[in-house]
C-alpha positions in Angstrom: 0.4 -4.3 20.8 2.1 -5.0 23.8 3.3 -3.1 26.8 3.1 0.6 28.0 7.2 0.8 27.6 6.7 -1.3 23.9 3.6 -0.3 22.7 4.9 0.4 19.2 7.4 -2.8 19.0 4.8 -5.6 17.9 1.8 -5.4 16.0 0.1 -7.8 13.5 -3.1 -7.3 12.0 -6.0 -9.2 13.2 -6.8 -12.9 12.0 -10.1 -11.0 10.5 -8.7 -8.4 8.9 -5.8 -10.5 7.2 -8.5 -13.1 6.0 -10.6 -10.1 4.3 -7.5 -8.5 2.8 -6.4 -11.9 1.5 -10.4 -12.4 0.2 -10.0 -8.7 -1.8 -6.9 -9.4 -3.1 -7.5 -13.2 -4.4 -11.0 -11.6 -5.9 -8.6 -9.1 -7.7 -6.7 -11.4 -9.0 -9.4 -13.7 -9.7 -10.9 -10.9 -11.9 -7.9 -9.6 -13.7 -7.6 -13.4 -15.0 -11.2 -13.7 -16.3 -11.1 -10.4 -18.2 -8.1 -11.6 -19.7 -10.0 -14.8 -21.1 -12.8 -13.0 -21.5 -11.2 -10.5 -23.7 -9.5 -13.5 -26.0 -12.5 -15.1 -25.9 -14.3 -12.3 -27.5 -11.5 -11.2 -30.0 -9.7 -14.3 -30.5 -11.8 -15.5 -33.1 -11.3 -12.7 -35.3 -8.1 -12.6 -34.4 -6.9 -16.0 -35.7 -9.1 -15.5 -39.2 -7.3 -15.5 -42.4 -8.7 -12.3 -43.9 -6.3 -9.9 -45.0 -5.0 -7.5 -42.1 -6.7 -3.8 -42.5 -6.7 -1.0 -40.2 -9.2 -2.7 -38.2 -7.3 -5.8 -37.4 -4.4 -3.5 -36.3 -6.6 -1.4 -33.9 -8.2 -4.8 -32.3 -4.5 -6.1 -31.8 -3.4 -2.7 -30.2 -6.3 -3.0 -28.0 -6.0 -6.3 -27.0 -2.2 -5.6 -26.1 -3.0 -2.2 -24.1 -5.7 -4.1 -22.2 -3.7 -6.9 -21.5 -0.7 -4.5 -20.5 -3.3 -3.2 -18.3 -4.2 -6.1 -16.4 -0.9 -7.1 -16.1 -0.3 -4.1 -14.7 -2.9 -4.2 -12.3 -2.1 -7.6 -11.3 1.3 -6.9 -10.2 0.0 -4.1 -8.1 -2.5 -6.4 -6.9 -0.2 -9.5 -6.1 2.5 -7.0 -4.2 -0.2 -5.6 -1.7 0.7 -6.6 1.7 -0.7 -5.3 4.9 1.3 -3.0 7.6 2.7 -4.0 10.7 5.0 -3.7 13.6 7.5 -6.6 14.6 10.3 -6.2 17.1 10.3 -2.2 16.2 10.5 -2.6 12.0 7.6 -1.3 10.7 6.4 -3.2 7.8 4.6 -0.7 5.0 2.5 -2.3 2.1 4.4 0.3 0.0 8.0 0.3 -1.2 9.0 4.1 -0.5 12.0 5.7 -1.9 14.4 6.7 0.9 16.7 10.1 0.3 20.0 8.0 -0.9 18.0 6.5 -3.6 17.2 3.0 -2.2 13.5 1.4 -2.0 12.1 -0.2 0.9 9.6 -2.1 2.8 11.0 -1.9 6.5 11.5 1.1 8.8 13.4 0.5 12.4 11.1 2.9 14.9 14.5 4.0 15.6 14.5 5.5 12.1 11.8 7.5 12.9 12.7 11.2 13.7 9.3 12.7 14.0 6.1 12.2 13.2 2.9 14.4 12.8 -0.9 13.1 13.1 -2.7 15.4 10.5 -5.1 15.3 7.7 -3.4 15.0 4.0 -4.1 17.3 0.9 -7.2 14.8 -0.3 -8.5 14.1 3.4 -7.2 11.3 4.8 -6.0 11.0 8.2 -2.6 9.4 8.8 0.7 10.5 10.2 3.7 11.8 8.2 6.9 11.0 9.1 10.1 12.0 8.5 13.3 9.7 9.2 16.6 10.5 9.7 18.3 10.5 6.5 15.1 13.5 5.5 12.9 11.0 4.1 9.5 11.7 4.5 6.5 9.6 3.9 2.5 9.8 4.5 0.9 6.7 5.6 -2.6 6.7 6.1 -4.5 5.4 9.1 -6.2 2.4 7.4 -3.3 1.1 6.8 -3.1 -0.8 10.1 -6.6 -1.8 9.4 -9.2 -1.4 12.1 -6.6 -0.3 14.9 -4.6 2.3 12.9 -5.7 6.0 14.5 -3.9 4.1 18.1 -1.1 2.9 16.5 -0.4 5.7 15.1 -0.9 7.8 18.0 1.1 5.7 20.1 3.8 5.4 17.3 3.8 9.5 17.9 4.2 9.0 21.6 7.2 6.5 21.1 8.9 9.0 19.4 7.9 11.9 20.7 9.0 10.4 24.1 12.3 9.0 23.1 13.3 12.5 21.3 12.2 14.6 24.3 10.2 16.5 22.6 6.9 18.5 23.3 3.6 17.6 22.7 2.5 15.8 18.6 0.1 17.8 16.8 -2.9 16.3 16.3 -5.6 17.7 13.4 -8.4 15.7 13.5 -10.8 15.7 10.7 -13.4 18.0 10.4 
């Protein structure tokens, strides 16, 4: 982050903390694959035998397919994953949200940003929700700016707390 006057206009995550996510998420991938092979490797065989198809083939072949559904599944979320970040005041998510007209998005200008609240959600994690102009709101979590995320988002509250004119954020800290 930059400036006092453009504290929320650039941030990228640190080398480190790219490199790790990058580690997880190749591992993921990595391991999705080899239970793939793994599970043709185990089934195959009786797969590909020339015995007459009972109710037992059938339920190996359903399985196979839902687990491979499954990982495919899970790769996708896996390979989509990106980190947050901040560039020129568009805020990067590593979640598409749905905005209130029905469009999905990745990007948020700051100047978007109507309010936003530093609280605890319903399952404990601390974060900031905010709400954009067009209504939408959204929860994102501290971690997702990685190490720095409790000051970004607090300055990302000052930003617009600042630029709105209004009074003090709330702030609920975790018990």
């Amino acid at each position: 982050m930059s400036g006092e006057g453009n504290e929320v206009e650039n941030y990228r995550p640190p080398s480190g903390v790219v490199t790790k996510h990058r580690a997880k998420k190749a591992s993921a991938l990595l391991l999705y694959v080899g239970i793939g092979a793994l599970i043709l490797w185990v089934v195959g065989p009786g797969l590909a035998s020339e015995r007459s198809p009972g109710l037992d083939y059938w339920t190996t072949v359903a399985a196979v397919v839902a687990a491979f559904v499954v990982l495919v599944f899970l790769f996708i979320v896996a390979w989509n994953e990106n980190l947050a970040g901040i560039d020129h005041g568009v805020v990067t998510l590593p979640f598409p949200i749905r905005k209130k007209a029905g469009s999905r998005t990745r990007r948020i200008r700051v100047e978007e940003i109507k309010e936003v609240e530093l609280k605890v959600n319903s399952i404990g994690r601390r974060g900031a929700e905010l709400k954009l102009e067009d209504g939408t709101r959204l929860f994102l979590p501290h971690t997702v700016f990685g190490e720095l995320g409790t000051e970004i988002l607090e300055s990302l509250e000052r930003h617009v707390r600042s630029r709105s004119g209004g009074g003090p954020g709330v702030l609920h800290p975790k018990p």
